[in-house]
N, C-alpha and C positions, 0 to 999 in steps of 0.2 A: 263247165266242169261240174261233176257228180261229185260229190264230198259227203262219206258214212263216216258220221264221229258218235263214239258212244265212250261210256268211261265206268269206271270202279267196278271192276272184276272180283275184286274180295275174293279170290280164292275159289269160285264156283265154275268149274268147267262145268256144266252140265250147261249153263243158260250159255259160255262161251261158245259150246259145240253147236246150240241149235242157231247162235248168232252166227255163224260163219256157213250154215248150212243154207241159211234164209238169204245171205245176201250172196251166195254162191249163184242166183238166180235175177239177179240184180248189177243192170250196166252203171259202173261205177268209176271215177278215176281214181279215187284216194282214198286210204279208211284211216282212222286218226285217233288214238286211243288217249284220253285226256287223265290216265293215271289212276293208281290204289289197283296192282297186282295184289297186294297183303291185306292182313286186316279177314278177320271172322272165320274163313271156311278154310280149304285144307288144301287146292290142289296147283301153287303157288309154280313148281317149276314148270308145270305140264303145261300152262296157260304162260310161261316167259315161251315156253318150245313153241309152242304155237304162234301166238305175237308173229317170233322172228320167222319162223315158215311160213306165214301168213303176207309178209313184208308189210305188217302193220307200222304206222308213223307215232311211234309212242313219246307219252310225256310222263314225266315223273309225277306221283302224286306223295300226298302226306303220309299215306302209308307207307311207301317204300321209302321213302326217305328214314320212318322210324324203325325198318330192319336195316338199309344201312346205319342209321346212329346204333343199334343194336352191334351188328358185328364190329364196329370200330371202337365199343365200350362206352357211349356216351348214352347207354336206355339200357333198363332194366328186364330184363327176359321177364321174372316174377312178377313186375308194375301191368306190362303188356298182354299174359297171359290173363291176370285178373279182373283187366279190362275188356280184352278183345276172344279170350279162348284161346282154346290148343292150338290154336293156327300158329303162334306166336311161341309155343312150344319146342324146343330146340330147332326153332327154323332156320340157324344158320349152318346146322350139320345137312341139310335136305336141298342147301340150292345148290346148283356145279358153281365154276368160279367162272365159267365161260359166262353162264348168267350174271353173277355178281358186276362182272366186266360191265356186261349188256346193261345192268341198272346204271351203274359209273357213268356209263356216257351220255343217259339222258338227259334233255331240259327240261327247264320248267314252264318255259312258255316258247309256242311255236305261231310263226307270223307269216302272212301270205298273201302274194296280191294276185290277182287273175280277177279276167274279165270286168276291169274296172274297180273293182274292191278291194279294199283292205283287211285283213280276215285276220284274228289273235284265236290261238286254242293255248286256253290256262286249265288248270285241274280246279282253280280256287273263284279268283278272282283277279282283274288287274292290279288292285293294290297289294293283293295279298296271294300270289299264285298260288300259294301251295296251300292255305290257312282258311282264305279268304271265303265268305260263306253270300252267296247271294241267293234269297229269296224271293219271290211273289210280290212281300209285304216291304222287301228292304228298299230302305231311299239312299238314292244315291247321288249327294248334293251337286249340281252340277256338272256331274258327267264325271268326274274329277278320274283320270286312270283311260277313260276310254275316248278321250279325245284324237279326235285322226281313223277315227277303228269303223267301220259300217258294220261289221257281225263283230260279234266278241261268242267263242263256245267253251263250253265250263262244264262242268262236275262235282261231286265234293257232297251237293247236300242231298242226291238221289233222288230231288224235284223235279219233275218235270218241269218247262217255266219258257215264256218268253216275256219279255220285258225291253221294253221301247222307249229309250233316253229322249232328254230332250233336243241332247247333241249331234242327233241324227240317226245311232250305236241300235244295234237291234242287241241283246242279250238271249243265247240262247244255252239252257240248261238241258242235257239231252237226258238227266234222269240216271238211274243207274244199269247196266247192262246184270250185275250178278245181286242185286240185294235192294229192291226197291221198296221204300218207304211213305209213299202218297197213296197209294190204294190202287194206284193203277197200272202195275205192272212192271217187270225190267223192260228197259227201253233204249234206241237208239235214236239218231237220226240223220235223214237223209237231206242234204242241200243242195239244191241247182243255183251255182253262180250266176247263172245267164238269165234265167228269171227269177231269182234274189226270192225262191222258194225253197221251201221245208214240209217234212212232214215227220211227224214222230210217230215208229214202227212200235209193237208190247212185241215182248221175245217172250213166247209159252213156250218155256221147258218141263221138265219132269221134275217139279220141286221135291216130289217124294223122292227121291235118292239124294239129293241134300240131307232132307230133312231126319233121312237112316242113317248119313254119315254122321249127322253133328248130334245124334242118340249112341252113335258108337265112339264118338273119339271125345267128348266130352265129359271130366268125371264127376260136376258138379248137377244136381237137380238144379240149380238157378240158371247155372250160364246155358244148359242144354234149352231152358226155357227162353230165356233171354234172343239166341239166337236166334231159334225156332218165329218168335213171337217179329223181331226185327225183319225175319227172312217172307214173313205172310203179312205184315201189317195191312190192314182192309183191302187183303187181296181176297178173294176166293177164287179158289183152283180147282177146276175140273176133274184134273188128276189124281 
């Protein structure tokens, strides 16, 4: 089985559109989206439309989870904008409720066996699905969360990352698909169950129309900077 899992959308159809174009060319069984539709850029329902036309396998991340606490009154519109930008800006007037629905029914962690293996997709972490932050550098004392698991695939901190327990657990971070932060690119990736291989795909989109949108819809010089500066971190773009 072919398995494309990539995760944290933040809002950027632009990197989504060229993601789906790229594996439109690509024999695949499953694609598996490990969460954060919300969060930084702008184009939140267009990319839930897609998802579901897409028959992508989605999971909830910490960002949607904080537009659902948002519409149910438990998060502060003003807290989330100050931190995240206009994306966060009356965004519970701009989803349909058909969406709203479609968020309701996700989980947080999805589990799979084929060909032999055991397979977990979290947005986070196993201890901490939705929270949970695994890096490069993080130690992880005995396996503790991933025991039973031969792949565990994750999201969350926009690292790309593999990481190889000693409980057997291969850890794989596919990086971000709309907003990466390692210098190397938005990214996905591809797994063959059968040969218990991977390879992580860079998705070159057209970061200059981002980068126009969040000069237009942003009122502050900091956060238009802030965005800007998260959305290229030591990347250099051609474009």
């Amino acid at each position: 089985m072919k398995i494309i899992f990539f995760s944290d959308a933040h809002g950027n159809r632009y990197a989504l559109d060229q993601f789906f174009k790229e594996i439109a060319n690509v024999a695949y069984d499953k694609v598996i989206f490990g969460g954060d539709i919300f969060g930084y850029y702008y184009d939140q329902e267009y990319i839930l439309n897609l998802l579901q036309e897409k028959n992508v396998h989605c999971l909830l991340g910490n960002h949607d989870k904080m537009f659902l606490d948002l519409i149910e009154g438990k998060a502060e519109e003003e807290f989330l904008v100050k931190k995240y930008g206009n994306s966060y800006k009356n965004i519970g007037t701009r989803i349909s409720q058909k969406n709203i629905d479609f968020l309701y029914s996700l989980g947080s962690q999805y589990d799979m066996e084929t060909d032999g293996l055991r397979l977990a997709f979290v947005h986070g972490s196993m201890v901490d699905v939705l929270n949970g932050r695994i890096y490069p550098d993080t130690k992880i004392e005995n396996g503790i969360g991933y025991e039973g698991y031969d792949f565990v695939f994750a999201g969350h901190t926009h690292h790309k990352m593999v990481k190889r327990l000693g409980s057997g657990c291969t850890i794989i971070n596919a990086g971000s698909i709309g907003q990466q932060r390692d210098g190397k690119g938005c990214s996905y990736v591809i797994f063959d169950t059968v040969g218990k291989s991977w390879r992580f795909k860079i998705c070159d989109y057209p970061v200059e129309r981002l980068l126009r949108d969040i000069g237009e819809r942003e009122e502050t010089e900091g956060m238009k900077e802030r965005l800007r500066e998260v959305l290229i971190r030591g990347r250099y773009y051609a474009k």
